[in-house]
Each structure stands twice: as C-alpha cells, then as structure tokens.
C-alpha positions as CSV (number, residue, x, y, z in Angstrom):
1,X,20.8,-23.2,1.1
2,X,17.8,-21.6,2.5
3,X,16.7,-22.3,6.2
4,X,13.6,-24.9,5.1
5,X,11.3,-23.9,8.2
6,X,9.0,-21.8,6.8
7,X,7.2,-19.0,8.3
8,X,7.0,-15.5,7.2
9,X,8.0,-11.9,8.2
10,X,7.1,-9.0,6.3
11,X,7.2,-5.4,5.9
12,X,4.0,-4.4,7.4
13,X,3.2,-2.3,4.4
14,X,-0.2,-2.3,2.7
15,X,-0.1,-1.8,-0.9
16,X,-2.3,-1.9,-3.8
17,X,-1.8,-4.8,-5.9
18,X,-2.7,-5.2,-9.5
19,X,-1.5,-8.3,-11.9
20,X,2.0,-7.3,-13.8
21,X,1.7,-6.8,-17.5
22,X,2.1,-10.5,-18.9
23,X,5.2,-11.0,-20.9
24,X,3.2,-14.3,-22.3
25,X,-0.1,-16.0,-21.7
26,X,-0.3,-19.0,-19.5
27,X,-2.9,-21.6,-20.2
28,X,-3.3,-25.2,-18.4
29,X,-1.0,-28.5,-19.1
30,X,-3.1,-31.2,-18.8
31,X,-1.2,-34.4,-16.3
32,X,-1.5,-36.4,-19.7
33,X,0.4,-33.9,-21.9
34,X,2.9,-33.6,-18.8
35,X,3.8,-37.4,-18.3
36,X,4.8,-37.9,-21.8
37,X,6.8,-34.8,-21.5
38,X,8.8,-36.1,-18.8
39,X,8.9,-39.9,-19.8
40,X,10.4,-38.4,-23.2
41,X,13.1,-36.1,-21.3
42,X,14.2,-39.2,-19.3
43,X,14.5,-40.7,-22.2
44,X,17.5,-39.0,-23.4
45,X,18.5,-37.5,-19.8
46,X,20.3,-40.1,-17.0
47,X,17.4,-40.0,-14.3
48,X,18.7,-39.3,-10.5
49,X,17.4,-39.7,-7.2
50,X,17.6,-36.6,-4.9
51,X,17.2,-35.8,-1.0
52,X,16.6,-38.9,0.8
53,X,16.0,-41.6,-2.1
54,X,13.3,-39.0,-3.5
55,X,12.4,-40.1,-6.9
56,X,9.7,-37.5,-8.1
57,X,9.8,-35.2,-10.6
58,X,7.2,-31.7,-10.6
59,X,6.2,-30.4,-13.2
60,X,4.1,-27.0,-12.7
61,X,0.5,-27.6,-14.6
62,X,1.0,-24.5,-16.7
63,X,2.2,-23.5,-20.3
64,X,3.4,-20.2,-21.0
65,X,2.5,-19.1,-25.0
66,X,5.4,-17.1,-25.8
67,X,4.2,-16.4,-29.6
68,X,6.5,-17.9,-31.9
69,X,9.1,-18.4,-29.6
70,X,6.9,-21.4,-28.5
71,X,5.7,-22.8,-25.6
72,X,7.8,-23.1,-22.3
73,X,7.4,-25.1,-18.9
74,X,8.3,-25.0,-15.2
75,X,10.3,-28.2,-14.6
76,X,11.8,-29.8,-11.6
77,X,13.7,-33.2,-11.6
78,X,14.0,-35.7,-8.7
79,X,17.5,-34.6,-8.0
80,X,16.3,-30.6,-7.7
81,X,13.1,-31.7,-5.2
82,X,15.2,-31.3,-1.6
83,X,14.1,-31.8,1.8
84,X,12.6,-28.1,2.0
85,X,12.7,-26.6,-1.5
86,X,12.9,-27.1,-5.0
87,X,14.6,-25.7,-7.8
88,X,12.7,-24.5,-11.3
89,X,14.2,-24.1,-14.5
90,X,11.9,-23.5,-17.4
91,X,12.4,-25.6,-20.1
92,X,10.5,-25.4,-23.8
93,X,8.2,-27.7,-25.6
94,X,9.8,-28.3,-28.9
95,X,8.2,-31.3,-31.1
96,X,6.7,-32.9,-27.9
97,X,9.9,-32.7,-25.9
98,X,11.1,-29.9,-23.4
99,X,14.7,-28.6,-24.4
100,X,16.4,-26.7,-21.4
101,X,16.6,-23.1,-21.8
102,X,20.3,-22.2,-21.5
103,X,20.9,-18.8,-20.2
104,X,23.3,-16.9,-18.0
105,X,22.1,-17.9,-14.1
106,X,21.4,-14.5,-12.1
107,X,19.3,-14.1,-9.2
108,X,16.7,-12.4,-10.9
109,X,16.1,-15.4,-12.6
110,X,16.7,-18.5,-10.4
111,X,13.3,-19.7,-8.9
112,X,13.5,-22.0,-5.4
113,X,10.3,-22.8,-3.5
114,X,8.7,-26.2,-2.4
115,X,5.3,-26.7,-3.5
116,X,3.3,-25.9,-0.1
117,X,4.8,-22.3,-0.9
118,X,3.5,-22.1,-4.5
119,X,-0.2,-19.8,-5.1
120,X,-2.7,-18.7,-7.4
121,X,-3.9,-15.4,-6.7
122,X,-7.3,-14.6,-8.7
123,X,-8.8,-11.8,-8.9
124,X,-12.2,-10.0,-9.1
125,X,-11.8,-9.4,-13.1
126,X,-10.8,-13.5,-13.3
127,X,-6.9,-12.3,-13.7
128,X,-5.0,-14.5,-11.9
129,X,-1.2,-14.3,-11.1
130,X,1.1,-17.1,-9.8
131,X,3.0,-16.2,-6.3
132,X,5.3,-17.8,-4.1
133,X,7.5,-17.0,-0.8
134,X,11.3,-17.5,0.5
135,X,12.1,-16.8,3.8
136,X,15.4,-17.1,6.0
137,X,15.9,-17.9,9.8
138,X,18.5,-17.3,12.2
139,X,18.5,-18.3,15.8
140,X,19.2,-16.3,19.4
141,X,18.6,-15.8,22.7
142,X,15.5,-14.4,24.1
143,X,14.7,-12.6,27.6
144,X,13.8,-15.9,28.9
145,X,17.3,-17.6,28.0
146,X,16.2,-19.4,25.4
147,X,17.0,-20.2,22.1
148,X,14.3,-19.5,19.5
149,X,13.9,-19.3,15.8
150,X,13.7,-15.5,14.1
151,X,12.5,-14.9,10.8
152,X,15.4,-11.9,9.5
153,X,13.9,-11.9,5.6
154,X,10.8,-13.0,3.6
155,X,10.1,-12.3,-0.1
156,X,6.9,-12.4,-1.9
157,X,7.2,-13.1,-5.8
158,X,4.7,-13.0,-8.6
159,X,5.9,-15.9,-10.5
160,X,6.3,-15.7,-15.2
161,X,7.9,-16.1,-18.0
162,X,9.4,-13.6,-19.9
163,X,9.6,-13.2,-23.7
164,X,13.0,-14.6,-24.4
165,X,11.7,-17.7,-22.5
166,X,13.6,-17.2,-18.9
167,X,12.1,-17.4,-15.6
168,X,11.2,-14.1,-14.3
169,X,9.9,-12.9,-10.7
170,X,8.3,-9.6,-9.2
171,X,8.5,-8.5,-5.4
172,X,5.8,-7.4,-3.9
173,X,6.4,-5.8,-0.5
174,X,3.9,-6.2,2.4
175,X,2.6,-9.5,1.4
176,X,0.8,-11.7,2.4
177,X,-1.1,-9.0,4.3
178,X,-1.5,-7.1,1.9
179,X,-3.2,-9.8,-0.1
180,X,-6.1,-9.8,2.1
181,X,-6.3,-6.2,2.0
182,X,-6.3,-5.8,-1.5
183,X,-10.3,-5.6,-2.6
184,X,-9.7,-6.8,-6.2
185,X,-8.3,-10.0,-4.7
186,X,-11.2,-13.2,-4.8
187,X,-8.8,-15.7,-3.7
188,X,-5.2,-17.2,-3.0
189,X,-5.4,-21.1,-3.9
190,X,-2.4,-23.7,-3.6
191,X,-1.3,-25.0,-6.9
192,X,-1.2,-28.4,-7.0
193,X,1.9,-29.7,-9.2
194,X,2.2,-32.9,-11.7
195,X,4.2,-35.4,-10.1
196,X,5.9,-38.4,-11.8
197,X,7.8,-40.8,-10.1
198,X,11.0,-41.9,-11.5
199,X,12.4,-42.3,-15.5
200,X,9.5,-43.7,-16.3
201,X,7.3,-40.8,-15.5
202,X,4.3,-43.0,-13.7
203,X,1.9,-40.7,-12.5
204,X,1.9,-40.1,-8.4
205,X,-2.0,-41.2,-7.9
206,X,-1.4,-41.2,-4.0
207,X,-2.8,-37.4,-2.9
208,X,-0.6,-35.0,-0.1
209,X,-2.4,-33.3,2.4
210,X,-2.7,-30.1,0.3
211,X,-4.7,-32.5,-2.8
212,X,-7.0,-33.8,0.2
213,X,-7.8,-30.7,1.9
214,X,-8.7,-28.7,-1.3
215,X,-11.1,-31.6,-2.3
216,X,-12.6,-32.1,1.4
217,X,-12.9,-28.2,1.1
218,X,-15.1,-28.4,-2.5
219,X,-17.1,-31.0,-1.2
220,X,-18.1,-28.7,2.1
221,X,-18.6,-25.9,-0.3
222,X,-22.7,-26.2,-0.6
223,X,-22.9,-25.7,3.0
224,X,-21.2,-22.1,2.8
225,X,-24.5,-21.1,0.2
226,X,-28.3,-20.4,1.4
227,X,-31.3,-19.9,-0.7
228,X,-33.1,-16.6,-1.5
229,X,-35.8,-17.2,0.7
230,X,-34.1,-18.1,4.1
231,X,-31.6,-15.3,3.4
232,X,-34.6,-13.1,3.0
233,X,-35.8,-14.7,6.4
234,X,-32.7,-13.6,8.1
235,X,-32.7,-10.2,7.2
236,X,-35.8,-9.8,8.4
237,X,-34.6,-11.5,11.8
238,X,-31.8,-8.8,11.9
239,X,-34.4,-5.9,10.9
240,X,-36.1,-6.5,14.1
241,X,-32.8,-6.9,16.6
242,X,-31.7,-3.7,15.3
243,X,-34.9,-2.4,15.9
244,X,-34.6,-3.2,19.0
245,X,-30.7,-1.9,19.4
246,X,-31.4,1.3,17.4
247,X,-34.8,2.5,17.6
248,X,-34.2,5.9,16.1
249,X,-33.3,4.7,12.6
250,X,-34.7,2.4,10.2
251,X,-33.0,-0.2,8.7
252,X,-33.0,0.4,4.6
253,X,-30.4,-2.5,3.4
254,X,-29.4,-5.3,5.4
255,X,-25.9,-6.6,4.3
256,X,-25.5,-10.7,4.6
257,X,-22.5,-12.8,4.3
258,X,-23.2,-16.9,4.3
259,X,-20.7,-19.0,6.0
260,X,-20.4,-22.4,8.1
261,X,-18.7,-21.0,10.8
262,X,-18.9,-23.8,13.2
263,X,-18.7,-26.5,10.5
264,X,-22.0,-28.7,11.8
265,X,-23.0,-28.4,8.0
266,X,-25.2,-25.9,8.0
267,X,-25.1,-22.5,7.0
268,X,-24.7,-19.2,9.2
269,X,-24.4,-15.6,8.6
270,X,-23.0,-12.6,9.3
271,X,-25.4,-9.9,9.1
272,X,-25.1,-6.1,9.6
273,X,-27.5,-2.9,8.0
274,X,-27.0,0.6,6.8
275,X,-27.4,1.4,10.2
276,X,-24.9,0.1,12.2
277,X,-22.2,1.9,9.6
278,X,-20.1,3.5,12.5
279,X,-16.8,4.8,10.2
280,X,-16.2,5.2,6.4
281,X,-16.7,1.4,4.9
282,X,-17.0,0.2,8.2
283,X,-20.3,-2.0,10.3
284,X,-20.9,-3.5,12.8
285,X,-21.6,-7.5,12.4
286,X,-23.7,-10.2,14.6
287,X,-22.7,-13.6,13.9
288,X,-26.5,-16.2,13.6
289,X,-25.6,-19.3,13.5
290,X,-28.0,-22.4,12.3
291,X,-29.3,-25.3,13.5
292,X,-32.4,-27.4,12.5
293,X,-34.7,-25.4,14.7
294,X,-33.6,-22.1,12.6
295,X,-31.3,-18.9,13.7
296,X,-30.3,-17.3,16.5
297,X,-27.8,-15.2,16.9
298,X,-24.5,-15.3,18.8
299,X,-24.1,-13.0,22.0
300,X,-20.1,-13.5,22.5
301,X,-17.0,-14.8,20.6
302,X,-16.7,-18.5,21.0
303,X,-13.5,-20.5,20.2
304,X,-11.7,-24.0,19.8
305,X,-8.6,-25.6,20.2
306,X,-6.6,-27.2,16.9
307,X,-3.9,-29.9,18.3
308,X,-3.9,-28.0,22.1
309,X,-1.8,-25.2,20.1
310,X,-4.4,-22.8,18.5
311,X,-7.1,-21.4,19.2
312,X,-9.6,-20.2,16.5
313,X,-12.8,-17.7,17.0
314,X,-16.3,-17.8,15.8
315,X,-16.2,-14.3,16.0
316,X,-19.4,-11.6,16.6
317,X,-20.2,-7.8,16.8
318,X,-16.9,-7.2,15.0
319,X,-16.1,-3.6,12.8
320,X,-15.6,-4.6,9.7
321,X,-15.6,-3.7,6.0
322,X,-17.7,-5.5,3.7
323,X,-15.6,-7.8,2.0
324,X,-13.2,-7.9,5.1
325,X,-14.5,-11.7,5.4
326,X,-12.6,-14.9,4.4
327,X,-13.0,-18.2,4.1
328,X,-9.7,-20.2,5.2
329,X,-9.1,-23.6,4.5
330,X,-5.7,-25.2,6.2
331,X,-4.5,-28.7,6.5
332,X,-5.7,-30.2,9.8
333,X,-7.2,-27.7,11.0
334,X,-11.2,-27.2,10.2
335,X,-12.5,-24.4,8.3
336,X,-13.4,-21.4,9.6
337,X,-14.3,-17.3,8.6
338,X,-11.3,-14.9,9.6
339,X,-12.3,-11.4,9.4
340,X,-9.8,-8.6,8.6
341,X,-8.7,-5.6,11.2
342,X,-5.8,-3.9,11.7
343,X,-2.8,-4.0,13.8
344,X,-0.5,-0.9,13.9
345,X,-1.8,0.2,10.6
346,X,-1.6,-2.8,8.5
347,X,-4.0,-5.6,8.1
348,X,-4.2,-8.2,10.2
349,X,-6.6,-10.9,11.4
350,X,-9.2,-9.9,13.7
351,X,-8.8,-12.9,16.7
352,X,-5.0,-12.0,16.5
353,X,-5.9,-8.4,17.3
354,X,-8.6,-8.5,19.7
355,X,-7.9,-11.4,21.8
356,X,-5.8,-12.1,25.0
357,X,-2.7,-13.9,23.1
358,X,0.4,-14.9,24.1
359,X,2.1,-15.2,20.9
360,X,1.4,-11.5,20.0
361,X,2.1,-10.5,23.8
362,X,5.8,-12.7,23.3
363,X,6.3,-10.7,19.7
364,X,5.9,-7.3,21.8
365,X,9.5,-8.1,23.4
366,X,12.7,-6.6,22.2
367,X,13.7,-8.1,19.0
368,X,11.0,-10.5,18.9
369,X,8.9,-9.3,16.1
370,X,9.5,-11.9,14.0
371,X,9.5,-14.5,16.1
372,X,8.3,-18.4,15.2
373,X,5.0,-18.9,16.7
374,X,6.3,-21.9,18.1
375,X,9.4,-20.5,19.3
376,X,6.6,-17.9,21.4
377,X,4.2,-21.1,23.0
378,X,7.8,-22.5,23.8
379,X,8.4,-19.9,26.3
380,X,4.7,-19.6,27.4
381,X,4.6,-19.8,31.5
382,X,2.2,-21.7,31.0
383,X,2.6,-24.9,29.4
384,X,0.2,-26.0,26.7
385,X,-1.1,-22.8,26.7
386,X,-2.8,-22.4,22.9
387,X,-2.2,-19.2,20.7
388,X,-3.4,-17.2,18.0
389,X,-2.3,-17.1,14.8
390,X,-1.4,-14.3,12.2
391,X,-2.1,-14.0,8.5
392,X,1.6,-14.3,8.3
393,X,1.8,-17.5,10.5
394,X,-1.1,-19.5,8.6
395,X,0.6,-19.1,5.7
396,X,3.8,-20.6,6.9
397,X,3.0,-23.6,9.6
398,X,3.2,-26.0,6.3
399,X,6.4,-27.0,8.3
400,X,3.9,-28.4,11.0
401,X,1.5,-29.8,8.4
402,X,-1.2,-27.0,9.1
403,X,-0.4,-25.4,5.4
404,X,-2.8,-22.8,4.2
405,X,-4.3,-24.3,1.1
406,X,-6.9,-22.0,0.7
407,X,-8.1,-18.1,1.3
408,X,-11.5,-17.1,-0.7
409,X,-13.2,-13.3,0.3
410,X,-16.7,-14.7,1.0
411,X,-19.1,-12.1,-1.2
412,X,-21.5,-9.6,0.6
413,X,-25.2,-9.8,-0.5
414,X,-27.2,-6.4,-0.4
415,X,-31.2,-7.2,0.7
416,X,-33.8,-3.9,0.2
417,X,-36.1,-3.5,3.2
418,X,-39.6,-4.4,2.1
C-alpha cells in the first residue's frame, strides 16, 4: 500500500498540455440517480465496513456514454475507502443497476486515490479533463541528524474510460506545475464525490472541509469583480503613477486584474500598462488595494501568518505575464492571488521564489529536494519559524487539512487610454 501522506515531487518539466482524445463522453450523475444506484447494488451485494468502522460508499458524480456499449460509473464501496486512499473500479449501468466490469487487473488500469486528490481541470475552450495524483515516501537522515519524510515518486494522471468500458489513466509529466503554466488552463477544481452511508445508501448531508470551502469560496466570489466605471477609475489612477515613474512614454493600454487580495471584501487590483512591458509577455505590476475611502496603491510586499506555519504575500511590483495570476482557495487557510515566476526554469510561485524562506533554503541541501515541507520547519533553528509554500506543497498539505480545493487564472482586462 501506498505511503498516505501526501505531498508531491515532480519532474520539474514544463509541458504543454491539451485534453487526450476522449474514448467516451462524460456527462453529470445527478446524487438522486446515484443513491438508487447504490441502494440497488447492496441490494444483491453483502455490504462491509472498511478502515476503522468506515461505512461510506463514493461514487464519482460522472457517467461515461460509451455508445452502445452503455453507460459506465466510478464506484467505490465502504470496504475500498481506507485510511489514505481509495480504490475505483468502474462498474456499468445496466437496467438501473451497475454490473462490475470484469477484466484482467493491470496497472494500467487499477485507479487508487482518496478524494482530496481527485480534480477537474477546465479549460479555456470549456474542455475539461479529470486528474488525480499518487505519490510515495520514504524516510532518512538529514545533515541535521534527523529523520524526515522524502517524497522518491509522484504521478499525475488524466483520469477516463475507455471504449471497452475499463478504467484508463494518462501521465502527464511535470505536473502540477505545469498546470499553472499551461495558458489554455482556466482552472483546477476539487471534485466533490456522492457519498452514501451504509447498505442502505442514505445520503451523507454532513459537508467535509473540501464541500465547505468551495461554497464559502462562491459566496466570496462577488467581491473578486468591479464595475466598468471604477475599473475605468483605476486605470486612470495608474495612468498618472506611471506618468510619474516614466515620463518619456505614454501610457496607450492599461492592463487590470480584479482580486480581494487581503480579503476585507472589497475588491483590489493589479494594474500594469504597455509601458512597463520589460521582456517578451512580461510587466511590471503595482498591487491598489481598496478601502471605503477608494485606492491606493501598495509600496512593498505585505504578508500573514496561517496556523504560525505559513506565511502568504500580498505581493506588488512583480514581473509577470498576463494571465500568470491565480486565485487559490485552500482549506483553512484564506484566499489569496499567487502569481506565477520561475524557479530554475520551471514555474513556480512567486513568494516561494522571491522571498527569504527556509523551506526552499532546507530543499537546497544534499538530497533534500523533495523534502516534506514539514519535515524542512522541523529542522528550522528557529522554532516556529513560518515557511513558504510551493505549487507542489499546496497541493499536497490535505494531510494537514490545508487541501487545495481550488486554483482559477483570474482574467486580464485591456482599458484604451482616452
């Protein structure tokens, strides 16, 4: 069995990534269609418990159309949900039952991953693809003497089912970096599964942390958006510091991306102009941020702590592309805007980059690459002493109950000079 921390290392490889040609079209199961699904399989299947007492059954909210082969289903039973993973077969919807697809088990086909690890990936045509990650840990000493936690694999998948109705998974190599750098990408959104608790099927109404945090982050949502006229108001408030800054050019398109960067509900914005392009694709951006008197905009970085263990950046006059901006939603930890750079030639978040950090400082030993983040602030000389965190970390503290449940490219809007 799998390690079940879960963190990631990856091949720092950026590639281009497009959606795999579908072997079948995927549509939505609805949580009613699902529950009778299940309570009929128990019906003729003996119903068992699985790691600790745990007496609920998933069930992925998805169909697969396979033509006239039918309709299949992701299915996993109490006894398959363990501590730290959880095993899919597919099964297929025949007469309002599923019927287990029998077929000879190969690695290619076996799919094990616990929800928190499960994603939607959509794109900038409104594809979308379903992903997930395994990883595996090993433990040894470090320069310090101690004994810490080192990620030796991680595997990316894009997550189907193929014509003759078995499960079927693509790698993708240099993930979850890559996602981010990726420009067709929109977003990479948890997938929330049915759950049914015991023979009976009866609907789980309780929501986990993931459910919860991807609600509290829709309701937030209008205070990420401005109107025409203050945006217009803005840009005009930018025209004149970089007046200011550069004299000798005119400003003929200011470039403005809304945010709440330091969640008091109202929306900020990062604003840059033709002018301050200093490398191909690249800007400089200033960072205003809102209150009830207006805008003003921010003169240095300014962070905060989340549980004395991370600290996170409201970040300003960063190099940046145009959609190099994100929106990052994580369990327990507030919203904020991470903004894309680049670390040894792959992507990697800006704070992580550009900031004192011990964690990345700690991952610069021998052999400690791919060290838990954790593991690093364990060995910090200084106790208590906050880091920052990777792309590949905030994907993977879900073990901590800081799971990312939620990565959206905020979009850039163009404003003429008038």
């Amino acid at each position: 069995m799998r390690n079940p921390v879960k963190t990631l290392v990856a091949v720092a490889i950026a590639v281009g990534i497009m959606p795999m040609e579908a072997s079948s079209s995927r549509e939505v199961l609805l949580a009613s269609e699902g529950q009778s699904l299940v309570e009929r399989f128990f019906d003729g299947e003996e119903f068992n418990t699985g790691d600790w007492g745990n007496d609920i059954s998933l069930l992925l909210p998805f169909k697969w159309n396979l033509g006239t082969d039918g309709q299949y289903v992701l299915f996993s039973m109490a006894e398959h949900v363990r501590t730290r993973e959880a095993h899919w077969p597919a099964y297929q919807i025949v007469d309002g039952q599923l019927r287990y697809r029998a077929h000879e088990w190969k690695q290619e086909n076996n799919v094990d991953f616990w929800p928190s690890e499960l994603y939607e990936l959509q794109f900038a045509d409104d594809k979308s693809i379903l992903v997930y990650h395994n990883e595996q840990t090993y433990r040894t000493k470090c320069h310090t003497g101690d004994t810490i936690r080192i990620f030796s694999s991680s595997t990316w998948y894009e997550l189907n089912i193929g014509t003759n109705g078995i499960p079927c998974k693509t790698v993708h190599v240099g993930w979850p970096e890559g996602i981010f750098a990726d420009k067709t990408i929109k977003s990479v959104r948890s997938v929330l599964p049915h759950r049914f608790r015991g023979a009976k099927a009866n609907p789980v109404t309780k929501k986990d942390r993931v459910q919860a945090r991807l609600e509290e982050s829709a309701v937030a949502q209008p205070y990420w958006n401005m109107d025409d006229q203050r945006k217009k108001t803005l840009a005009d408030m930018h025209r004149r510091h970089v007046a200011m800054t550069v004299p000798s050019n005119t400003v003929s398109v200011v470039y403005l991306i809304t945010c709440d960067a330091n969640n008091d509900r109202i929306c900020d914005a990062y604003m840059s102009s033709d002018v301050e392009k200093v490398s191909t694709g690249k800007f400089t951006w200033s960072l205003y941020l809102g209150d009830k008197h207006g805008f003003s905009r921010q003169k240095a970085p300014m962070k905060f702590s989340v549980n004395r263990t991370e600290d996170i950046y409201l970040e300003t006059d960063v190099v940046a592309s145009r959609k190099d901006f994100f929106r990052i939603d994580r369990v327990n930890v507030p919203t904020y805007v991470m903004i894309l750079a680049e670390l040894e030639n792959h992507p990697e978040s800006w704070s992580y980059f550009h900031h004192e950090n011990f964690v990345r400082k700690f991952r610069m030993e021998k052999d400690m690459s791919y060290a838990d983040y954790y593991g690093c602030l364990d060995n910090c000389p200084e106790f208590g002493t906050p880091g920052i965190s990777s792309i590949r970390d905030m994907f993977f503290f879900a073990h901590y109950g800081l799971a990312l449940v939620n990565a959206e490219r905020l979009e850039c809007t163009e404003i003429e000079a008038r």
